[in-house]
C-alpha positions as CSV (number, residue, x, y, z in Angstrom):
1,X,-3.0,5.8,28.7
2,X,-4.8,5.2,25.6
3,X,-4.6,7.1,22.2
4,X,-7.5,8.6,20.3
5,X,-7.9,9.9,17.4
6,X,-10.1,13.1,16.3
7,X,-10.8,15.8,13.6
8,X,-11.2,19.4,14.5
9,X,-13.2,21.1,10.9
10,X,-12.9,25.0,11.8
11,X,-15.2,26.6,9.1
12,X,-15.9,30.8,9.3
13,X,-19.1,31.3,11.5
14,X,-22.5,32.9,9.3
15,X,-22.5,36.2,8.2
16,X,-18.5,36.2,8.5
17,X,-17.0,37.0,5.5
18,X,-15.3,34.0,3.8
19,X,-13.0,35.5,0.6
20,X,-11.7,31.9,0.2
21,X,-15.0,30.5,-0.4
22,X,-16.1,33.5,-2.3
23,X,-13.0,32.8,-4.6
24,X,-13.6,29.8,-5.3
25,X,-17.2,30.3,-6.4
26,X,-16.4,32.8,-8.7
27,X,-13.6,30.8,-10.2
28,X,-15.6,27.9,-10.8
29,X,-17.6,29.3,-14.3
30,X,-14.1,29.4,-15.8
31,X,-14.0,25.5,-14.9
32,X,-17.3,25.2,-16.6
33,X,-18.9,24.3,-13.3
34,X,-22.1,25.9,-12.9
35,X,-25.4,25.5,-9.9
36,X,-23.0,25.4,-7.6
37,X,-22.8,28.0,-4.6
38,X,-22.9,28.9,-0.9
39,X,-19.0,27.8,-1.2
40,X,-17.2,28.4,2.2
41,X,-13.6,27.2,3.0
42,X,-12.3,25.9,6.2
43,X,-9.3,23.9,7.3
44,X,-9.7,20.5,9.2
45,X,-6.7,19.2,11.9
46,X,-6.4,16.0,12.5
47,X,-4.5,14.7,15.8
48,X,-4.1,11.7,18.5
49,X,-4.6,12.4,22.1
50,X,-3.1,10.3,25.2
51,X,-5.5,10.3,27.6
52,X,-6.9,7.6,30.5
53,X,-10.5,7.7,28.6
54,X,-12.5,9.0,26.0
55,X,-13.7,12.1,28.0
56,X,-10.8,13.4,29.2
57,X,-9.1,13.2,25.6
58,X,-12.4,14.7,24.0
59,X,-11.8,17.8,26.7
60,X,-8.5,18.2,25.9
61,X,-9.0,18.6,22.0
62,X,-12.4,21.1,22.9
63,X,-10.1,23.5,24.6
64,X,-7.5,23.3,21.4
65,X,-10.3,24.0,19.0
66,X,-11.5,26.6,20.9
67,X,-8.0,28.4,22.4
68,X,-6.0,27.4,19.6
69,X,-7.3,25.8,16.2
70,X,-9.9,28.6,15.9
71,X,-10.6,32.3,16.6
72,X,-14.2,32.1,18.2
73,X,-15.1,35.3,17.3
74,X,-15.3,34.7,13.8
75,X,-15.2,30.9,13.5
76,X,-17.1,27.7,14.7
77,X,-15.8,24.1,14.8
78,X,-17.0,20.9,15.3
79,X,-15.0,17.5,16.8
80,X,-15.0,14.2,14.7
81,X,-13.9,11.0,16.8
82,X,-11.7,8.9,14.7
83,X,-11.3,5.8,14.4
84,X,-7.6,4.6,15.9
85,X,-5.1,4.3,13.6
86,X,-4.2,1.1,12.0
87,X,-8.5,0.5,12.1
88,X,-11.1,1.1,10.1
């Protein structure tokens, strides 16, 4: 078995409401930060698979984005492969 490494970024789906983003934009005049909007906050999870090849690790972390790292009804997420750790 070999380890690899990916990122899961969960971020609300369009037209979901996202009050973390929406706080965030609104808190930013009071930072003096201005042109900036369209904020939208997500959460990313990081983790190392065993698996006997890439595929089979890349299936595994699909169905954990999308049984447990998100709720598909109101959020989308994308896979990052990393590289292994202790590399660049």
């Amino acid at each position: 078995m070999t380890a690899y490494r990916f990122a899961v970024a969960v971020m609300p789906k369009e037209g979901i409401l996202d009050p973390q983003g929406r706080a965030v934009e609104q808190s930013l005049p009071h930072l003096h930060v201005a042109d900036v909007s369209g904020v939208r906050v997500g959460r990313r999870v990081e983790l190392t698979v065993e698996a006997p090849d890439p595929l089979a690790a890349r299936a595994t972390v699909e169905r954990l984005a999308g049984e447990v790292f998100s709720n598909p009804i109101i959020e989308a997420w994308t896979i990052e492969a990393l590289a292994p750790e202790g590399r660049p």
